[in-house]
mmCIF entry with sequence, helices, sheets and N, C-alpha, C, O atoms, coordinates in Angstrom:
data_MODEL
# 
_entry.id   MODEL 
# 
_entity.id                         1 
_entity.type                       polymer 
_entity.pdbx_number_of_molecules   1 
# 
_entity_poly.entity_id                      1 
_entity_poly.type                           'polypeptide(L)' 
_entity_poly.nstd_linkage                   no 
_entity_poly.nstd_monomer                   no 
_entity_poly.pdbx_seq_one_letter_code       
;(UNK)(UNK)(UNK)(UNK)(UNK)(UNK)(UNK)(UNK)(UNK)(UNK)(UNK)(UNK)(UNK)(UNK)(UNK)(UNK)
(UNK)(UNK)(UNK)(UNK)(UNK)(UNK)(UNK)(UNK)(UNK)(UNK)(UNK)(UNK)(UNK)(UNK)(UNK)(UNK)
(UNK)(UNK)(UNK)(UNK)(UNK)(UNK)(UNK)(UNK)(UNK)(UNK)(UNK)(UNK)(UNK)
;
_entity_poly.pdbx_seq_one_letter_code_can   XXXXXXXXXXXXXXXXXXXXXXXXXXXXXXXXXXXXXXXXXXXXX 
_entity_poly.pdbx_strand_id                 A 
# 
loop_
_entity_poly_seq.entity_id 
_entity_poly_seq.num 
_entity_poly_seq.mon_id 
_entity_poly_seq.hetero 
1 1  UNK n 
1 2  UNK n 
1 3  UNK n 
1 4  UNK n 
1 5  UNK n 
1 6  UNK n 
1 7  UNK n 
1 8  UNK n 
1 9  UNK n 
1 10 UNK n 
1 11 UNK n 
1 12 UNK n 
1 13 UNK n 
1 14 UNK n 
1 15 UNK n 
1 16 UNK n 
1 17 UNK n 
1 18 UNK n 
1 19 UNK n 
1 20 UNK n 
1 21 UNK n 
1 22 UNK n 
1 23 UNK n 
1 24 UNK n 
1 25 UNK n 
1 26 UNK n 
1 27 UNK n 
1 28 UNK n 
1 29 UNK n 
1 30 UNK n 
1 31 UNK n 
1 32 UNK n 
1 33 UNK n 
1 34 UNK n 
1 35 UNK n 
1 36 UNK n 
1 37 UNK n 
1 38 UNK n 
1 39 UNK n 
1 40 UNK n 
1 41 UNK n 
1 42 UNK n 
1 43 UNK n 
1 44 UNK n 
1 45 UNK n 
# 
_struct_asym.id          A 
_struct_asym.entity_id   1 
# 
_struct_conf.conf_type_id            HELX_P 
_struct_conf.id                      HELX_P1 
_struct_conf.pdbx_PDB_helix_id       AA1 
_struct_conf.beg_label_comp_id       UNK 
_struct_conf.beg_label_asym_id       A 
_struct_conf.beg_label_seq_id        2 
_struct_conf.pdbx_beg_PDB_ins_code   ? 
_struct_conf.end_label_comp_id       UNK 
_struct_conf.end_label_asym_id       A 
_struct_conf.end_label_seq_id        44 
_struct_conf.pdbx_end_PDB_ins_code   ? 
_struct_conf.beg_auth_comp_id        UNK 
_struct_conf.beg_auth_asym_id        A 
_struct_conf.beg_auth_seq_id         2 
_struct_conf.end_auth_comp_id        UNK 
_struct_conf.end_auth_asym_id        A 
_struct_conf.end_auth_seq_id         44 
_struct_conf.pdbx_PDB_helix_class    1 
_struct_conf.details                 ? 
_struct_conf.pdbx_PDB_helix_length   43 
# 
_struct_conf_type.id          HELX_P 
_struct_conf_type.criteria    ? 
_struct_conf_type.reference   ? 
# 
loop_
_atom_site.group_PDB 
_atom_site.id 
_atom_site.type_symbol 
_atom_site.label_atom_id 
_atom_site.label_alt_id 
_atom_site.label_comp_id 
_atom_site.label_asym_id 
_atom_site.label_entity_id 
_atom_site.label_seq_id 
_atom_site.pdbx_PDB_ins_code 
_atom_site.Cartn_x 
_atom_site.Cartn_y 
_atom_site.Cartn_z 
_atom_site.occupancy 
_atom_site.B_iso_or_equiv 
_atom_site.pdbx_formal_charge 
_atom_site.auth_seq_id 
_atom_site.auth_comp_id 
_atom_site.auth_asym_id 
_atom_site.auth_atom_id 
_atom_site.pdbx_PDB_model_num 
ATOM 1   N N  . UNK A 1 1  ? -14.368 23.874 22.629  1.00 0.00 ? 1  UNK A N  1 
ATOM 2   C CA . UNK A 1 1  ? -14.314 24.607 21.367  1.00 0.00 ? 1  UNK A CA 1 
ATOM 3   C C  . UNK A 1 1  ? -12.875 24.684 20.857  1.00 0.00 ? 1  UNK A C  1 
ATOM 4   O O  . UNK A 1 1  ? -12.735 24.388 19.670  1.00 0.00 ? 1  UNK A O  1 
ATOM 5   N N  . UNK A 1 2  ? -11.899 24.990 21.469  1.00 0.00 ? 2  UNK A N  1 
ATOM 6   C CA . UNK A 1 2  ? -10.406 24.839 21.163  1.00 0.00 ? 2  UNK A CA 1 
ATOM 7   C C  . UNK A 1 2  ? -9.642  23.385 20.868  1.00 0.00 ? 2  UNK A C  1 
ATOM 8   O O  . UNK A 1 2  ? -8.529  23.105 20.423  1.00 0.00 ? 2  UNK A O  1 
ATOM 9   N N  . UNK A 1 3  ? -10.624 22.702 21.268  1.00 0.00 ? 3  UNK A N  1 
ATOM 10  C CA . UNK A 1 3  ? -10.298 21.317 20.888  1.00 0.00 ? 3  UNK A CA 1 
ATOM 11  C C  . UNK A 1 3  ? -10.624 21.092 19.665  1.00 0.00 ? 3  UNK A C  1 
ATOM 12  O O  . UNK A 1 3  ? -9.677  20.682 18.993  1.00 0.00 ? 3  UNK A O  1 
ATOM 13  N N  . UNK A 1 4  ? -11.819 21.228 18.994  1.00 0.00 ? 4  UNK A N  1 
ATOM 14  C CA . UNK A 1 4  ? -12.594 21.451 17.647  1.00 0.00 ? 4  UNK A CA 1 
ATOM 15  C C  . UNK A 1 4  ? -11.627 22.129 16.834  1.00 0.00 ? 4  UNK A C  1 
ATOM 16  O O  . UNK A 1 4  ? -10.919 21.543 16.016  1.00 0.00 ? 4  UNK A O  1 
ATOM 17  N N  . UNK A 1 5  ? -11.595 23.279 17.041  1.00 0.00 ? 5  UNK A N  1 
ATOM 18  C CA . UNK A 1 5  ? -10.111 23.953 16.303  1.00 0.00 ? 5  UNK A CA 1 
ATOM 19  C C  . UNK A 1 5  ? -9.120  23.399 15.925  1.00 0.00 ? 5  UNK A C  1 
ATOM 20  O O  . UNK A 1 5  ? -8.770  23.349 14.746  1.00 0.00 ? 5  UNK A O  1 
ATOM 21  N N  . UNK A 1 6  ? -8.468  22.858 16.959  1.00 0.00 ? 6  UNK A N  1 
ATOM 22  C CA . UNK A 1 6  ? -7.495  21.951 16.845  1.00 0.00 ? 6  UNK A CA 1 
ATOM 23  C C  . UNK A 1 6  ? -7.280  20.997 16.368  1.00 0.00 ? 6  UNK A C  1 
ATOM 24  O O  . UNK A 1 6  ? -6.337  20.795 15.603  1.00 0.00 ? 6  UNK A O  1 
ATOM 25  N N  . UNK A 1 7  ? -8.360  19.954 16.819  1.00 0.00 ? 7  UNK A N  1 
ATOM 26  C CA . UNK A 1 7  ? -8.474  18.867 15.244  1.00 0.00 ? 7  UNK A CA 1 
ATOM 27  C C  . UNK A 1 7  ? -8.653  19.374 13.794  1.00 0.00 ? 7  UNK A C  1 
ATOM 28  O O  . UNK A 1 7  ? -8.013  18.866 12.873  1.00 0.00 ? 7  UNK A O  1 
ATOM 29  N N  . UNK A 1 8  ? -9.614  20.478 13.586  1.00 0.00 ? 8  UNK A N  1 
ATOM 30  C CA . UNK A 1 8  ? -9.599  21.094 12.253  1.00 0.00 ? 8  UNK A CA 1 
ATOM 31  C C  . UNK A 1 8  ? -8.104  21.360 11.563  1.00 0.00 ? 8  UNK A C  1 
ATOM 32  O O  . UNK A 1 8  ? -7.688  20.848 10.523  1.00 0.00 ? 8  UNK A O  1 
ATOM 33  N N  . UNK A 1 9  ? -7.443  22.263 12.396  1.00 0.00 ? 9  UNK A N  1 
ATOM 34  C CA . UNK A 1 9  ? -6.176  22.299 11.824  1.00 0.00 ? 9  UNK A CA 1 
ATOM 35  C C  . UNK A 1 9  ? -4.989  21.287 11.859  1.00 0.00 ? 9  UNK A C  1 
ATOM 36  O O  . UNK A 1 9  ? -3.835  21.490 11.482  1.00 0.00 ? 9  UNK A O  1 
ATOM 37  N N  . UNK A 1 10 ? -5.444  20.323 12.314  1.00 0.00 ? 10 UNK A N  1 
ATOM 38  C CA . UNK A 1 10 ? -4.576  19.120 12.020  1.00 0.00 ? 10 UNK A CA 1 
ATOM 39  C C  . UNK A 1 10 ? -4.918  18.768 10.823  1.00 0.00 ? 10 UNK A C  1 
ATOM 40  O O  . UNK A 1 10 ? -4.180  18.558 9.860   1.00 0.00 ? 10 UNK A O  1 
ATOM 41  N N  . UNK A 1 11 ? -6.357  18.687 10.911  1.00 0.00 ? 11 UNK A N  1 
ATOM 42  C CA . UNK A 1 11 ? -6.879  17.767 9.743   1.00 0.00 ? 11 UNK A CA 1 
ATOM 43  C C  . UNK A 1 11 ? -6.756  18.834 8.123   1.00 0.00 ? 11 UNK A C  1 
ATOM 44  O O  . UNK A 1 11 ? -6.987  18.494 6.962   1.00 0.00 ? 11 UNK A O  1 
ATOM 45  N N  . UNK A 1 12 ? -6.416  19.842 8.543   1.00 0.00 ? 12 UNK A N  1 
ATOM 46  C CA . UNK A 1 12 ? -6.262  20.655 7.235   1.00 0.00 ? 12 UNK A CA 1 
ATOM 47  C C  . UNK A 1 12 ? -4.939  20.724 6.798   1.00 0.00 ? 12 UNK A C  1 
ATOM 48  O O  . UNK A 1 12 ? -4.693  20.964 5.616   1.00 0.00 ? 12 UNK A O  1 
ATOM 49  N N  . UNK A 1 13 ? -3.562  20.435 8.091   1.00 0.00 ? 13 UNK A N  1 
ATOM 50  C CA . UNK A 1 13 ? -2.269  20.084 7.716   1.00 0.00 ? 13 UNK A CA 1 
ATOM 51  C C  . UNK A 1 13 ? -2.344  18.693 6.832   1.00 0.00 ? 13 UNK A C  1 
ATOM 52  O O  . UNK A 1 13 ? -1.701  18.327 5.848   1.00 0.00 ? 13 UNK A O  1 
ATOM 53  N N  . UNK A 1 14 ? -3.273  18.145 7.505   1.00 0.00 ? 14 UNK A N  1 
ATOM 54  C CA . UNK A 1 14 ? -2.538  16.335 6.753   1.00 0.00 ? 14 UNK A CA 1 
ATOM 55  C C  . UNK A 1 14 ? -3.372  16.900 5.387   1.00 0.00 ? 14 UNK A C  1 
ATOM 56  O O  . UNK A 1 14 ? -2.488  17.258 4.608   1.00 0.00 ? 14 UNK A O  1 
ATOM 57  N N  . UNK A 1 15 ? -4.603  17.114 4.811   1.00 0.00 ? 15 UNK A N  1 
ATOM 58  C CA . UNK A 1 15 ? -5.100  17.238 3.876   1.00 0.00 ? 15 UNK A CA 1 
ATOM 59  C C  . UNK A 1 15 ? -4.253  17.985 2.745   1.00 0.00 ? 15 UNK A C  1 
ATOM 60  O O  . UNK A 1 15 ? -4.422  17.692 1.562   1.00 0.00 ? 15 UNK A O  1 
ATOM 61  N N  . UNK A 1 16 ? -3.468  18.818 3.089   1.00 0.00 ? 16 UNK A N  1 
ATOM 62  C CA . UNK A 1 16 ? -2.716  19.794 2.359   1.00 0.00 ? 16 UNK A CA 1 
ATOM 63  C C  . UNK A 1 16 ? -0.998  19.323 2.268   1.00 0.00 ? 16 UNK A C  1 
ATOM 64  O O  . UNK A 1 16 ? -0.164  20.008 1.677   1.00 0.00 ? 16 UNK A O  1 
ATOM 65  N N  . UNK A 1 17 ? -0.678  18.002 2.991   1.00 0.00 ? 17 UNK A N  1 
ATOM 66  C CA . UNK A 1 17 ? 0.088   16.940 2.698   1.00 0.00 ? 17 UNK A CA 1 
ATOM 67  C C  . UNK A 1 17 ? 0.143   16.231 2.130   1.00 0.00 ? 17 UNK A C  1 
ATOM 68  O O  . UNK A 1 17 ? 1.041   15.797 1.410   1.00 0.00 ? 17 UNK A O  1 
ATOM 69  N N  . UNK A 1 18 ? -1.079  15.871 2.382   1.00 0.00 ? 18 UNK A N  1 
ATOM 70  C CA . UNK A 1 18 ? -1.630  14.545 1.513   1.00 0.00 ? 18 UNK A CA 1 
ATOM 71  C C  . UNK A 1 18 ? -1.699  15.168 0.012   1.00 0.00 ? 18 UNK A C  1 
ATOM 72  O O  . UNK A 1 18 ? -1.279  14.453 -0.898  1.00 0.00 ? 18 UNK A O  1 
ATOM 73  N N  . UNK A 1 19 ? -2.136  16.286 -0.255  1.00 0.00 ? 19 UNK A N  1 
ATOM 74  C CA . UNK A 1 19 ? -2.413  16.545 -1.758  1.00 0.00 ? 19 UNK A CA 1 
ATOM 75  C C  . UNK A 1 19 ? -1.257  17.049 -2.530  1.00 0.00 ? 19 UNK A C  1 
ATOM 76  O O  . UNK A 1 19 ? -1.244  16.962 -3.758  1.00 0.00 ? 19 UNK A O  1 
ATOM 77  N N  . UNK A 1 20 ? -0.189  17.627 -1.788  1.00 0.00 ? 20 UNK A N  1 
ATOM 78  C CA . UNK A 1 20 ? 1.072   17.502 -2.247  1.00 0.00 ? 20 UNK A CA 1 
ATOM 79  C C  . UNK A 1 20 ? 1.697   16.678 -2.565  1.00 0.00 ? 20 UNK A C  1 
ATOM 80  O O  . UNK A 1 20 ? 2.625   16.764 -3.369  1.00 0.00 ? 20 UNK A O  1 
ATOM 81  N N  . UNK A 1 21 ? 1.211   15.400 -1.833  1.00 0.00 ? 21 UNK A N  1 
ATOM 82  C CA . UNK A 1 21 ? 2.405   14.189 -1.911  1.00 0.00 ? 21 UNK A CA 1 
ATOM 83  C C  . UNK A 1 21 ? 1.742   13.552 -3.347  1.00 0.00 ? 21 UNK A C  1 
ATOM 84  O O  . UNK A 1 21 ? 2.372   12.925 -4.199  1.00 0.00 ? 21 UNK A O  1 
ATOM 85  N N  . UNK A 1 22 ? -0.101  13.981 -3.378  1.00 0.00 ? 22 UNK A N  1 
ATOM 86  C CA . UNK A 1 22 ? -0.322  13.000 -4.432  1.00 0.00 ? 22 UNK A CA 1 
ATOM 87  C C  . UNK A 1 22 ? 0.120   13.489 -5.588  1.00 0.00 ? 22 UNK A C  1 
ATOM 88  O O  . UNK A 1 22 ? 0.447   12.757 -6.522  1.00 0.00 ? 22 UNK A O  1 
ATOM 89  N N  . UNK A 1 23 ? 0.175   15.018 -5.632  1.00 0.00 ? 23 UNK A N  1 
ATOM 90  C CA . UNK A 1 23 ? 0.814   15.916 -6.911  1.00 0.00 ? 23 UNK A CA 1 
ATOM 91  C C  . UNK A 1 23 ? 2.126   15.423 -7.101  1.00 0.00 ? 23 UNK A C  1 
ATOM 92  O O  . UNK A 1 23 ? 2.283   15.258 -8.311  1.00 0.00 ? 23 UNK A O  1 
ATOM 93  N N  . UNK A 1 24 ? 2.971   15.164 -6.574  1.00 0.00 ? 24 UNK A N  1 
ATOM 94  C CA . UNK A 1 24 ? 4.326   15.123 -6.263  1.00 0.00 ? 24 UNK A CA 1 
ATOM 95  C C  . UNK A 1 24 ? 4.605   13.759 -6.639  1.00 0.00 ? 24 UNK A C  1 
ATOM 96  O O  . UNK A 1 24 ? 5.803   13.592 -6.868  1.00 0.00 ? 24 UNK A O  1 
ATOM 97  N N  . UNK A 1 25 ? 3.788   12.579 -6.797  1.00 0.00 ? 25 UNK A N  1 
ATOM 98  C CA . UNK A 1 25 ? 3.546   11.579 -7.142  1.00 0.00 ? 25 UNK A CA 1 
ATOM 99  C C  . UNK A 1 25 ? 3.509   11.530 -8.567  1.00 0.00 ? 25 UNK A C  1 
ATOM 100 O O  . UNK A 1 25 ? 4.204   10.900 -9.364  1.00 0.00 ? 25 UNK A O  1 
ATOM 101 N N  . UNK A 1 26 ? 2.521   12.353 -8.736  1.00 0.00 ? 26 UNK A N  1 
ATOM 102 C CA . UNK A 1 26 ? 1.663   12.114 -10.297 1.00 0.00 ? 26 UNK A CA 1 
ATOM 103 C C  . UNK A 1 26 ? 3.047   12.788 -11.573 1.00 0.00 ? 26 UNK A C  1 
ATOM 104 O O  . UNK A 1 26 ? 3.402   12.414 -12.691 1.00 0.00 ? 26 UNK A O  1 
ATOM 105 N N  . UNK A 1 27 ? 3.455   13.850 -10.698 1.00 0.00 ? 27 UNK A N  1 
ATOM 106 C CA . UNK A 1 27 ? 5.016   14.708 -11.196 1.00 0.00 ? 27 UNK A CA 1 
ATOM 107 C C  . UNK A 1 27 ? 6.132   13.404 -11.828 1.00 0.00 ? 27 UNK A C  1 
ATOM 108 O O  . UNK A 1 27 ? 6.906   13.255 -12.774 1.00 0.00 ? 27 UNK A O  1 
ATOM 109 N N  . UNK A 1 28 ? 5.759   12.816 -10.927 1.00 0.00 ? 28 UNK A N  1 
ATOM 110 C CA . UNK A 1 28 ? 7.335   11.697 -10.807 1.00 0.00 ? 28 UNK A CA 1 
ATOM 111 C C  . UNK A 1 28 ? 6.971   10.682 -12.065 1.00 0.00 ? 28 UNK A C  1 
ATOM 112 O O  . UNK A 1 28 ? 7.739   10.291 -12.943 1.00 0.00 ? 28 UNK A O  1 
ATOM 113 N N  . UNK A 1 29 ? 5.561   10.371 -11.885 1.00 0.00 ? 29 UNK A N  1 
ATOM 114 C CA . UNK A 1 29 ? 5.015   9.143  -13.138 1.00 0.00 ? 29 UNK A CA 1 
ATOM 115 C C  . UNK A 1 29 ? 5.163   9.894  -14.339 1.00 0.00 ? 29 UNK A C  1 
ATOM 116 O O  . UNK A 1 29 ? 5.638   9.289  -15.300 1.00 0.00 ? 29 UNK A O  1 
ATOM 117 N N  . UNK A 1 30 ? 4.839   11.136 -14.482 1.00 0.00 ? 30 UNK A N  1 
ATOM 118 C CA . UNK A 1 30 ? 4.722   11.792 -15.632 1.00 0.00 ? 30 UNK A CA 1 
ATOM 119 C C  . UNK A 1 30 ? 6.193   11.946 -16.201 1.00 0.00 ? 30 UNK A C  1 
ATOM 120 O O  . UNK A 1 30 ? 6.299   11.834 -17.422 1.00 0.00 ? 30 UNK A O  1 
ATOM 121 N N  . UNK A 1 31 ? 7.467   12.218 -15.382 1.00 0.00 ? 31 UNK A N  1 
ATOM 122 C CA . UNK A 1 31 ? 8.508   12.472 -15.593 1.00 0.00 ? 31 UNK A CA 1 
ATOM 123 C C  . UNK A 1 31 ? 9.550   11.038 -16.621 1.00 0.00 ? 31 UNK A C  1 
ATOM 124 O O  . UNK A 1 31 ? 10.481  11.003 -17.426 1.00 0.00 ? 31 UNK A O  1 
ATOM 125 N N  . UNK A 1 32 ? 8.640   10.078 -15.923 1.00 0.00 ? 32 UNK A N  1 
ATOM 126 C CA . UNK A 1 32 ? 8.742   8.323  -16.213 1.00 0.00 ? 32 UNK A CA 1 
ATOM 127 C C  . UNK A 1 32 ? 8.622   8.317  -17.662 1.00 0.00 ? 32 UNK A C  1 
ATOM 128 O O  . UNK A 1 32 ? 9.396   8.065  -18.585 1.00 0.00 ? 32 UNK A O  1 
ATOM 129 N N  . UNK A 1 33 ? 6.881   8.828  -17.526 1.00 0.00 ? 33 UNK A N  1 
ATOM 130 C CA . UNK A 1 33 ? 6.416   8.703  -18.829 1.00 0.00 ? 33 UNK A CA 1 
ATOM 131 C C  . UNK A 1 33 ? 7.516   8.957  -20.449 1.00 0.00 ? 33 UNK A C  1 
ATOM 132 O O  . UNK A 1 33 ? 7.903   8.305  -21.419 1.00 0.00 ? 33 UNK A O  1 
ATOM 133 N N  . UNK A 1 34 ? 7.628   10.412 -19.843 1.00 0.00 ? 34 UNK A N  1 
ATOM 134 C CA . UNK A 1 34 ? 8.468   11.737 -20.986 1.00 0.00 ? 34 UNK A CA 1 
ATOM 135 C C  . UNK A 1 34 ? 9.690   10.739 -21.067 1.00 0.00 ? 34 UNK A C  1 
ATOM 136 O O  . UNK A 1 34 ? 9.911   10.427 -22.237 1.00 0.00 ? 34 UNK A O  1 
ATOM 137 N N  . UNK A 1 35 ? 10.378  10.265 -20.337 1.00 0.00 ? 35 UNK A N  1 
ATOM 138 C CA . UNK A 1 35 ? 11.857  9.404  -20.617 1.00 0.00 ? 35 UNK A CA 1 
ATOM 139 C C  . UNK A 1 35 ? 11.618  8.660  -21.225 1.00 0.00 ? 35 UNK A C  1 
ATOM 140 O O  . UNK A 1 35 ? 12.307  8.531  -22.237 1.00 0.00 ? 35 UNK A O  1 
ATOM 141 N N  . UNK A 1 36 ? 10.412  7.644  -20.962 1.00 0.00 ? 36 UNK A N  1 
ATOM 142 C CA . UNK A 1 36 ? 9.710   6.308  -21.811 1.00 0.00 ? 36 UNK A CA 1 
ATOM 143 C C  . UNK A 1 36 ? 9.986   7.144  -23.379 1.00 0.00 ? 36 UNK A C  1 
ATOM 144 O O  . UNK A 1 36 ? 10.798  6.797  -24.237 1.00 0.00 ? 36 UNK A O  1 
ATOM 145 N N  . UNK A 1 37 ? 8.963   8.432  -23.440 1.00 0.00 ? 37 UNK A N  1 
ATOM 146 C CA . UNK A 1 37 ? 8.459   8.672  -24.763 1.00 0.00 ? 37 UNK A CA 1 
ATOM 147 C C  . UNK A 1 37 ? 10.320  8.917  -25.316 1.00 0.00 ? 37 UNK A C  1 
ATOM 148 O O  . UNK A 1 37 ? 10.800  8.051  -26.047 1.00 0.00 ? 37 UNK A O  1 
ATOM 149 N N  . UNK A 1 38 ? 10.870  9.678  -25.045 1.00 0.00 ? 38 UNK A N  1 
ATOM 150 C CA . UNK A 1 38 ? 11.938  10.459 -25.576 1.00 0.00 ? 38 UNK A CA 1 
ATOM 151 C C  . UNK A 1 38 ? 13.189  8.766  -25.842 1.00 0.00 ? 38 UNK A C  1 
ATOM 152 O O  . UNK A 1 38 ? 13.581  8.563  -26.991 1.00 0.00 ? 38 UNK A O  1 
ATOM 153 N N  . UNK A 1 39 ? 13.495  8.092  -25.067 1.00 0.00 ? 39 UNK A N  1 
ATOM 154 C CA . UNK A 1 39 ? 14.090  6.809  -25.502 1.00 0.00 ? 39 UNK A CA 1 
ATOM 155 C C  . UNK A 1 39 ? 13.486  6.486  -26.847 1.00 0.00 ? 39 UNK A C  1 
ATOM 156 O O  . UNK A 1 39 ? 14.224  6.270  -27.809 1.00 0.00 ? 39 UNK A O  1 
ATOM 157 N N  . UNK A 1 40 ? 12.152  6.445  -26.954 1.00 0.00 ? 40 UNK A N  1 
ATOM 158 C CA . UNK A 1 40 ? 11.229  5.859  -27.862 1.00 0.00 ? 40 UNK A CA 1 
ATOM 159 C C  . UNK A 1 40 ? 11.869  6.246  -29.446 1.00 0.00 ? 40 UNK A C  1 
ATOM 160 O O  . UNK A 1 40 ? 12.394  5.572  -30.332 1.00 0.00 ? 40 UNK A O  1 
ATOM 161 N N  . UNK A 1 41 ? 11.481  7.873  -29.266 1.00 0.00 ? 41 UNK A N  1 
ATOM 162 C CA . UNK A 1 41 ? 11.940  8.696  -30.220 1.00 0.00 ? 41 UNK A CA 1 
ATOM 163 C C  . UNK A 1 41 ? 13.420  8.500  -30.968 1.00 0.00 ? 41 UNK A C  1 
ATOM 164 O O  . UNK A 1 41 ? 13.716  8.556  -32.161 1.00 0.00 ? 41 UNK A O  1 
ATOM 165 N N  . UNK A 1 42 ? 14.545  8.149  -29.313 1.00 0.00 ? 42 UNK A N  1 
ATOM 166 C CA . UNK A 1 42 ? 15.602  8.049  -29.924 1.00 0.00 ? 42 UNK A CA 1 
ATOM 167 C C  . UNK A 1 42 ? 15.661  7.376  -30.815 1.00 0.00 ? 42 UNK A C  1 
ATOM 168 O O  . UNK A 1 42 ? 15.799  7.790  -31.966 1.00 0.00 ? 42 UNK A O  1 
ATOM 169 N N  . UNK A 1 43 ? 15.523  5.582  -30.321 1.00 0.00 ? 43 UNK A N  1 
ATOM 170 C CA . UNK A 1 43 ? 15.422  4.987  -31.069 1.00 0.00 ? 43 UNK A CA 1 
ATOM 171 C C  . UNK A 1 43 ? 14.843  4.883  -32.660 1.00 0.00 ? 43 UNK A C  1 
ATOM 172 O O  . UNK A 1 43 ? 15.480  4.190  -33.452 1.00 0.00 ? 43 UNK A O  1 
ATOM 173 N N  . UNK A 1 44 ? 13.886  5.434  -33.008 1.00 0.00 ? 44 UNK A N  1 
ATOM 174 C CA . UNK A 1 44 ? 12.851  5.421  -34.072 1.00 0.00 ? 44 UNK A CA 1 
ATOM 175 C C  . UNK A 1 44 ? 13.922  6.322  -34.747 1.00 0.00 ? 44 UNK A C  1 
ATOM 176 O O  . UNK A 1 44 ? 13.645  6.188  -35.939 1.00 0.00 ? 44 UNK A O  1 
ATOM 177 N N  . UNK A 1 45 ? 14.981  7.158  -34.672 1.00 0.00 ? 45 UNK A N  1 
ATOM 178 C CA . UNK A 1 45 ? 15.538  8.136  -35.711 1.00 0.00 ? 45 UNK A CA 1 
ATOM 179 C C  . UNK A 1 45 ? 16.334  7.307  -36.237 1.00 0.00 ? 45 UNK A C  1 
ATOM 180 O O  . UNK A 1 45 ? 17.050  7.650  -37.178 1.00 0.00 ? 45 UNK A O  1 
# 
Protein backbone atom coordinates (compact mmCIF):
# COMPACT_ATOMS: atom_id res chain seq x y z
CA UNK A 1 0.00 0.00 0.00
CA UNK A 2 2.91 2.56 0.61
CA UNK A 3 4.26 1.63 -2.52
CA UNK A 4 0.88 2.68 -4.34
CA UNK A 5 1.24 5.98 -2.55
CA UNK A 6 4.35 6.47 -3.64
CA UNK A 7 4.05 6.01 -7.21
CA UNK A 8 0.89 8.28 -6.96
CA UNK A 9 2.93 11.03 -5.69
CA UNK A 10 5.54 10.77 -8.09
CA UNK A 11 3.20 10.61 -10.70
CA UNK A 12 1.38 13.78 -9.41
CA UNK A 13 4.99 15.61 -9.13
CA UNK A 14 5.81 14.89 -12.85
CA UNK A 15 2.09 15.77 -13.86
CA UNK A 16 2.26 19.15 -12.12
CA UNK A 17 5.77 19.62 -14.02
CA UNK A 18 4.81 18.65 -16.89
CA UNK A 19 1.88 21.24 -16.93
CA UNK A 20 4.03 24.00 -15.89
CA UNK A 21 6.56 23.43 -18.38
CA UNK A 22 3.69 23.25 -21.02
CA UNK A 23 2.29 26.71 -19.63
CA UNK A 24 5.69 28.07 -19.51
CA UNK A 25 6.06 27.05 -23.09
CA UNK A 26 2.89 28.41 -24.46
CA UNK A 27 4.11 31.94 -22.25
CA UNK A 28 7.31 32.02 -24.33
CA UNK A 29 5.40 31.48 -27.98
CA UNK A 30 2.97 34.01 -27.01
CA UNK A 31 5.71 36.47 -25.91
CA UNK A 32 7.25 35.67 -29.74
CA UNK A 33 4.04 36.32 -31.03
CA UNK A 34 3.47 40.13 -29.25
CA UNK A 35 7.25 41.10 -30.61
CA UNK A 36 6.22 39.65 -34.14
CA UNK A 37 2.92 41.85 -33.77
CA UNK A 38 4.59 45.12 -32.19
CA UNK A 39 7.77 45.12 -34.99
CA UNK A 40 4.79 44.82 -37.36
CA UNK A 41 3.13 47.91 -36.03
CA UNK A 42 6.43 49.66 -35.95
CA UNK A 43 6.96 49.36 -39.17
CA UNK A 44 3.36 50.16 -40.64
CA UNK A 45 3.65 53.87 -38.79
Amino acid sequence: MNVFFGIILILGVFAIYDLIRRVNQNILIQTEEIKKLQEELKLRR
